[in-house]
C-alpha positions in Angstrom: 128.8 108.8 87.2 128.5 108.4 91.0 125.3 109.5 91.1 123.7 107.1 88.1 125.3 104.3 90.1 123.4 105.4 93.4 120.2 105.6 91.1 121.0 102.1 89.7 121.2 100.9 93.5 117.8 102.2 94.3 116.0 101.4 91.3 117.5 97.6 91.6 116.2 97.5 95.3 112.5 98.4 93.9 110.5 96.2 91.8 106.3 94.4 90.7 100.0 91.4 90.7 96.5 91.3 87.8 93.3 88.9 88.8 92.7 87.2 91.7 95.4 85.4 93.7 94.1 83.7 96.7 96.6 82.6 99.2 94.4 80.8 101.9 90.8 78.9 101.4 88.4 80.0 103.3 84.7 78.6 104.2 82.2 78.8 101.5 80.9 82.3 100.8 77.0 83.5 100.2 76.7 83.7 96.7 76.2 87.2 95.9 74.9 87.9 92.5 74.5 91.2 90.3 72.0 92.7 88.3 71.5 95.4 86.0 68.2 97.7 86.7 69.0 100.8 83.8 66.4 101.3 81.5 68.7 101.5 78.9 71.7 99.0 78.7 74.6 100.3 77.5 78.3 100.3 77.7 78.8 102.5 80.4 76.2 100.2 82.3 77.5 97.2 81.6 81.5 98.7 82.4 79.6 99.2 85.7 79.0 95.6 85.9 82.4 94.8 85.4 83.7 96.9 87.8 81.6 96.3 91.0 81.7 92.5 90.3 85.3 93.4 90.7 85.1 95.2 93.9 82.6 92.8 95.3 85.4 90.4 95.1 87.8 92.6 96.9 85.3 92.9 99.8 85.9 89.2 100.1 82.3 88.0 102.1 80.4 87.1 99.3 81.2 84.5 96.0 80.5 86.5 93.5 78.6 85.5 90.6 80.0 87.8 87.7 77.5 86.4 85.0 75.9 89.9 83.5 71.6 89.7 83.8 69.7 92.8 83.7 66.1 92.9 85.8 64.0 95.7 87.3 65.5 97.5 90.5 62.4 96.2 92.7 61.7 92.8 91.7 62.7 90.7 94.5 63.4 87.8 92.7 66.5 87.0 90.7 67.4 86.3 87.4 66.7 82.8 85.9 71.0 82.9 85.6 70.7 83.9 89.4 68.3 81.9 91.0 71.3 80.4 93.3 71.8 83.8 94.7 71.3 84.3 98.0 72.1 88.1 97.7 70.9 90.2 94.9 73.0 93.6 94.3 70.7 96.0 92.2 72.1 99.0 90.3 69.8 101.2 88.1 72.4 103.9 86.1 71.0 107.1 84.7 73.2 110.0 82.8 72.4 113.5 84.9 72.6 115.4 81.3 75.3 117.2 82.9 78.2 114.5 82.3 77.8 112.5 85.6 75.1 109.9 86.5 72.9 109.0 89.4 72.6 105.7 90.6 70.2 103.8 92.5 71.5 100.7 94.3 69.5 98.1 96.7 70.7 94.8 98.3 68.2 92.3 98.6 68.9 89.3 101.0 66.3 85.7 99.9 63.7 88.6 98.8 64.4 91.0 101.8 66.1 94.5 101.5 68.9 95.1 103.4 70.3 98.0 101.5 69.3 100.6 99.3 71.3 104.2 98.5 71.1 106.7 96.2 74.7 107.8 94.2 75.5 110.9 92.5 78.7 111.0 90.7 79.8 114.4 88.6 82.5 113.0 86.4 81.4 110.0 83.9 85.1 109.2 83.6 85.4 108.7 87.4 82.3 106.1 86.9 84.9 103.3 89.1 84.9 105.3 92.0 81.4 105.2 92.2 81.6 101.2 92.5 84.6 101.6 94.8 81.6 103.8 97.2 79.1 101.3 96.6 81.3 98.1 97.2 82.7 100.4 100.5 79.2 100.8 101.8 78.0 97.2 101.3 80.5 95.8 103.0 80.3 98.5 106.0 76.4 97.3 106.3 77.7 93.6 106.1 79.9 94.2 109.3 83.3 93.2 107.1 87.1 94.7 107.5 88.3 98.2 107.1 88.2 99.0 103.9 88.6 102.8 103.7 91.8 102.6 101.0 89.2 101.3 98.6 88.2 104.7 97.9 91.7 106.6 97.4 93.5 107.4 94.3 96.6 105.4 93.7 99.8 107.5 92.9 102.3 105.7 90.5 105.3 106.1 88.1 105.0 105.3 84.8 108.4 104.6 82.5 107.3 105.6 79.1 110.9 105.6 77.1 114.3 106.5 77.6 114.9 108.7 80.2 111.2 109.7 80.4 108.2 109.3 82.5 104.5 109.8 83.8 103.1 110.3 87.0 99.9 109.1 86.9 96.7 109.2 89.5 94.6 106.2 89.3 92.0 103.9 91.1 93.1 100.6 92.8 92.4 98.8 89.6 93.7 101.2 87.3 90.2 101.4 85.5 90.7 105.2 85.8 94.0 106.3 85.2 94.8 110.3 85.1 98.4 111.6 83.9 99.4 114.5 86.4 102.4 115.1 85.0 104.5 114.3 81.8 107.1 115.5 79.3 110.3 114.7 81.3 112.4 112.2 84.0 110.2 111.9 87.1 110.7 109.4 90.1 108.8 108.7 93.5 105.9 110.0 93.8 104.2 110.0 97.1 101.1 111.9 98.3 101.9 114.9 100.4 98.7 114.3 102.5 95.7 112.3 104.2 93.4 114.3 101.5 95.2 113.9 98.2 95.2 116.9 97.0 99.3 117.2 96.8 102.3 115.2 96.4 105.7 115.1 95.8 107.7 113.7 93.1 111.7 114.1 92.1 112.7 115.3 89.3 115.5 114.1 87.2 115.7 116.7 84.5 117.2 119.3 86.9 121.1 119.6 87.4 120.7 118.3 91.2 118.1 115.7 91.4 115.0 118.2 93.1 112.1 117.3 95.2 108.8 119.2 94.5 105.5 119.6 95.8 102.5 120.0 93.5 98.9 120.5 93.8 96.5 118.0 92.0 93.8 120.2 91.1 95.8 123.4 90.1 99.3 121.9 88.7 101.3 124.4 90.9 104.4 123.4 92.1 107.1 124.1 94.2 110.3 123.3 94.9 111.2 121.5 98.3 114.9 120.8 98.0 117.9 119.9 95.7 120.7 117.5 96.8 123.6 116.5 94.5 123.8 112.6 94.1 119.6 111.9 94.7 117.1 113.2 96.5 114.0 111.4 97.3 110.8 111.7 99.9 110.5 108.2 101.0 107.8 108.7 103.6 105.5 111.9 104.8 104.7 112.3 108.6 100.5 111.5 109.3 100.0 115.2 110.1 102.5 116.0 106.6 104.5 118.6 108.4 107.9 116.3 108.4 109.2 114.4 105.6 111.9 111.6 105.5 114.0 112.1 102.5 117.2 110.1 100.7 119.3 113.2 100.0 123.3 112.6 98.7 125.3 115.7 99.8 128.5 113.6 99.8 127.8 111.1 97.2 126.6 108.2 99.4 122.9 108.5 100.4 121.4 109.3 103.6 118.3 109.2 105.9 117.3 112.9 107.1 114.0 114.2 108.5 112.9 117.5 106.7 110.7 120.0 109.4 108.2 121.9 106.6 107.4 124.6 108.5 110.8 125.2 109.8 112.7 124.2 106.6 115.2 122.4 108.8 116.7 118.7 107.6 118.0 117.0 110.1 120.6 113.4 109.9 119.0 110.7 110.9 122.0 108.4 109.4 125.7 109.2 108.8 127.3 105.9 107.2 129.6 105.4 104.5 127.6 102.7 102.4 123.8 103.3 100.9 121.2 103.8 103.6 117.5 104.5 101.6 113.6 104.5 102.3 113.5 105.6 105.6 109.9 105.1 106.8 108.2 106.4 110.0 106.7 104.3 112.4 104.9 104.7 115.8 107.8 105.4 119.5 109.0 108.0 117.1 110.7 105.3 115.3 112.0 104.9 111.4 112.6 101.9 109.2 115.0 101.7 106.2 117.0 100.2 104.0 120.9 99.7 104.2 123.9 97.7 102.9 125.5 98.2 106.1 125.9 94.7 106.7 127.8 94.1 103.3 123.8 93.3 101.7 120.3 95.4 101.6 119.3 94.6 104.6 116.0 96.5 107.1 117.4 98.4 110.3 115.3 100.2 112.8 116.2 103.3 114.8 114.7 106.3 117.2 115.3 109.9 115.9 117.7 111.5 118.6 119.5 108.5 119.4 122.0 107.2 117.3 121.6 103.5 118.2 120.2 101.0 115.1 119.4 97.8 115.3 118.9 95.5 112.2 115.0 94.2 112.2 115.3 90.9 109.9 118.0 88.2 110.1 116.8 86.3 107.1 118.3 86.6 103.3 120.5 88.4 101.8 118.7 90.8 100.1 116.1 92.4 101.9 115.8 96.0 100.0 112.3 97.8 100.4 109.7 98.2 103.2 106.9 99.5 104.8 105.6 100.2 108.3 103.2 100.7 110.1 103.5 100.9 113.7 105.2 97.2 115.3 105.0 95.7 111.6 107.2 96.2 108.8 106.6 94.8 105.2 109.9 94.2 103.2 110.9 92.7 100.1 112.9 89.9 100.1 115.0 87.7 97.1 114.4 84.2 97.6 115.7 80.8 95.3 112.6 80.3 92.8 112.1 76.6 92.1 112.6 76.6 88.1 116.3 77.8 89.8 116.2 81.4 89.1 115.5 84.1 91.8 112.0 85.3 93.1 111.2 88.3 95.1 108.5 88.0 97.8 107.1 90.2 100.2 107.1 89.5 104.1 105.7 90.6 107.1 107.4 91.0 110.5 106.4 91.9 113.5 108.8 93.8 115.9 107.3 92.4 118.9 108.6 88.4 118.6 110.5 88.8 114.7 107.6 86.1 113.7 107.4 86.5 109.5 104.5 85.8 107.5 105.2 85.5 103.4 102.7 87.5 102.2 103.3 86.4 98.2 104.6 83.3 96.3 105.5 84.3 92.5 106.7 87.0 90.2 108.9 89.8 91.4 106.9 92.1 94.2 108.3 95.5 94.9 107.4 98.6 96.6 105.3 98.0 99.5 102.7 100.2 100.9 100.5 99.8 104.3 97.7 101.3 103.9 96.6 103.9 106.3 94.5 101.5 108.9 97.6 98.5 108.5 94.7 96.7 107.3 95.8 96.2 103.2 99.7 96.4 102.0 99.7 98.1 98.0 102.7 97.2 96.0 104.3 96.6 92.4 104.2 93.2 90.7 106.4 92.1 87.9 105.8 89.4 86.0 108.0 89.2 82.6 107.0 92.5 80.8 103.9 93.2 82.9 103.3 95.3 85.8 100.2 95.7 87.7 99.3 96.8 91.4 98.9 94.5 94.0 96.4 94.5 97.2 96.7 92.7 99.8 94.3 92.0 102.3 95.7 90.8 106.1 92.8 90.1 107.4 91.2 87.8 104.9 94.5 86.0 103.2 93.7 87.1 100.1 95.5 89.0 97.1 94.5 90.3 93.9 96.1 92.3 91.2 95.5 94.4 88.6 96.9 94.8 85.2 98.9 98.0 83.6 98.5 98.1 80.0 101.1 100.7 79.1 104.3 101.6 80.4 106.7 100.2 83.5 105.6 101.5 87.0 109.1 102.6 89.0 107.2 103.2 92.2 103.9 103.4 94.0 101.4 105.1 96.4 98.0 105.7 98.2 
């Protein structure tokens, strides 16, 4: 019983955007618009459409004009639809015959090209991924923001029924979506390493709550380590030798820092209340979650000292974050205005406490930096719906994407 109400704590403190949410208005934007060069139009062509008129928007220096023309690859002039443009992106799609495609892609700026690339992809069904590289590379030859997470699977938790679940590895904008693993209770996921080709996940069907590691390509796995009460990776170390986990040994969860290679776990936290989600950040540092204070609340301390200091003095409910280096990103309940509650997410900074709100509606869990601090990922509720949020710091600007099936619990990249 102790440990379902230690589960219920955690899965209350995490929580969940779909289209495009701006939160600050910038100058006008070169219209950028889109065109079809495939000999033959199809749906995987026109899907194609879709989806880089989609990542074009995420790039954020361009106002996309999303209106579907087709028109040869060459031809410097737009589309009659088009002739506002001041850019003209150019895809021509062809299947290889072996179930991938080649594409051929060209920027053209007021009948000058600026861009042109040749794309091989193997898998059709990865087809987004190839918009993701495209969208990646335009915006690197346009001078704009970091924007390397564009191109990394997404790890999520899908609730499918009672006491069951997925794991599922997607894109961003959950165009692609791959379940990993199925057929039992599975819980926070989180990639094992820069390169994606492991991750960890707990398992729930087991008699002590188990950690295991898994490969994505082969389905092996291992087993990490078992606590009684919960056990959880909350955060993997950027060279993923260490691991912070939420283990339970005594009932009440704690921080500890797992060594790999050694196989030693170490207390970071010894307190009689809940302490979850440790994080790592830079000074050999960690930020979690406790109810220390009599509420979820964010505290900060260095492994090998046993001084912590509490990092946000606002709310009373403060129970997820992020770091990365000096910033943390945490969720935090607020008084909505139709008089229920809301949860938004919020960025500190340790340096001078200032706090940014970085959203304004729904219920936004889960926080993710994303591995340059330039984008935060995260869970967005909104009545039945989830979806994945992005946002972007640099540019004010949020969008969200729509999952059709299912609940996500929690959230990676």
């Amino acid at each position: 019983m102790r440990y379902l109400l230690i589960l219920f704590f955690v899965s209350t403190l995490w929580g969940a955007d779909a289209t495009l949410e701006v939160t600050k208005t910038v100058g006008a934007l070169p219209r950028l618009a889109i065109e079809d060069s495939s000999a033959v139009t199809n749906d995987a062509s026109t899907r194609f459409h879709r989806m880089l008129s989609a990542d074009m928007n995420v790039v954020s220096l361009f106002e996309v004009d999303d209106r579907y023309a087709a028109q040869s690859l060459d031809n410097t002039q737009a589309a009659a639809i088009h002739k506002d443009a001041i850019y003209l992106l150019r895809y021509r799609l062809v299947a290889d015959g072996s179930g991938g495609y080649r594409s051929d892609v060209k920027l053209f700026q007021n009948g000058l090209e600026l861009f042109s690339k040749v794309y091989y992809l193997k898998q059709s069904e990865m087809l987004v991924f190839l918009a993701h590289s495209v969208a990646y590379d335009i915006n690197a030859k346009m001078g704009g923001g970091p924007l390397e997470w564009m191109k990394r699977k997404v790890l999520f938790v899908r609730l499918s029924g009672p006491r069951r679940s997925d794991i599922v590895a997607a894109d961003y904008t959950l165009s692609y979506q791959k379940v990993v693993l199925s057929g039992g209770m599975y819980g926070f996921a989180k990639w094992a390493n820069g390169e994606q080709t492991d991750f960890y996940y707990t398992s729930l069907s087991d008699f002590h709550p188990t950690i295991y590691k898994v490969n994505l390509a082969t389905g092996n796995k291992s087993a990490v380590i078992s606590s009684d009460g919960m056990a959880v990776c909350s955060d993997v170390s950027e060279d993923g030798n260490k691991l912070l986990l939420t283990l339970a040994p005594n009932g009440q969860p704690d921080i500890f820092l797992y060594d790999l290679r050694t196989k030693i776990k170490e207390r970071l936290t010894d307190y009689s209340g809940i302490d979850v989600s440790g994080q790592f950040m830079g000074d050999n540092r960690i930020v979690f979650v406790s109810n220390r204070m009599g509420n979820p609340n964010i505290f900060t301390k260095k492994i090998g000292e046993s001084a912590i200091s509490q990092v946000v003095f606002e709310g009373k409910n403060n129970s997820t974050c992020t770091a990365y280096h000096d910033w943390v990103v945490y969720k935090a309940r607020e008084s909505s205005s139709a008089g229920g509650s809301t949860f938004n997410l919020h960025l500190i900074s340790m340096h001078n406490s200032s706090i940014r709100r970085l959203t304004s509606s729904g219920d936004n869990d889960y926080p993710r930096f994303s591995h340059d601090g330039q984008a935060i990922l995260h869970i967005k509720q909104e009545g039945a719906h989830s979806m994945v949020g992005i946002i972007r710091l640099g540019v004010n600007k949020s969008f969200s994407f729509p999952l059709h099936i299912g609940r996500m619990q929690s959230i990676d990249w």
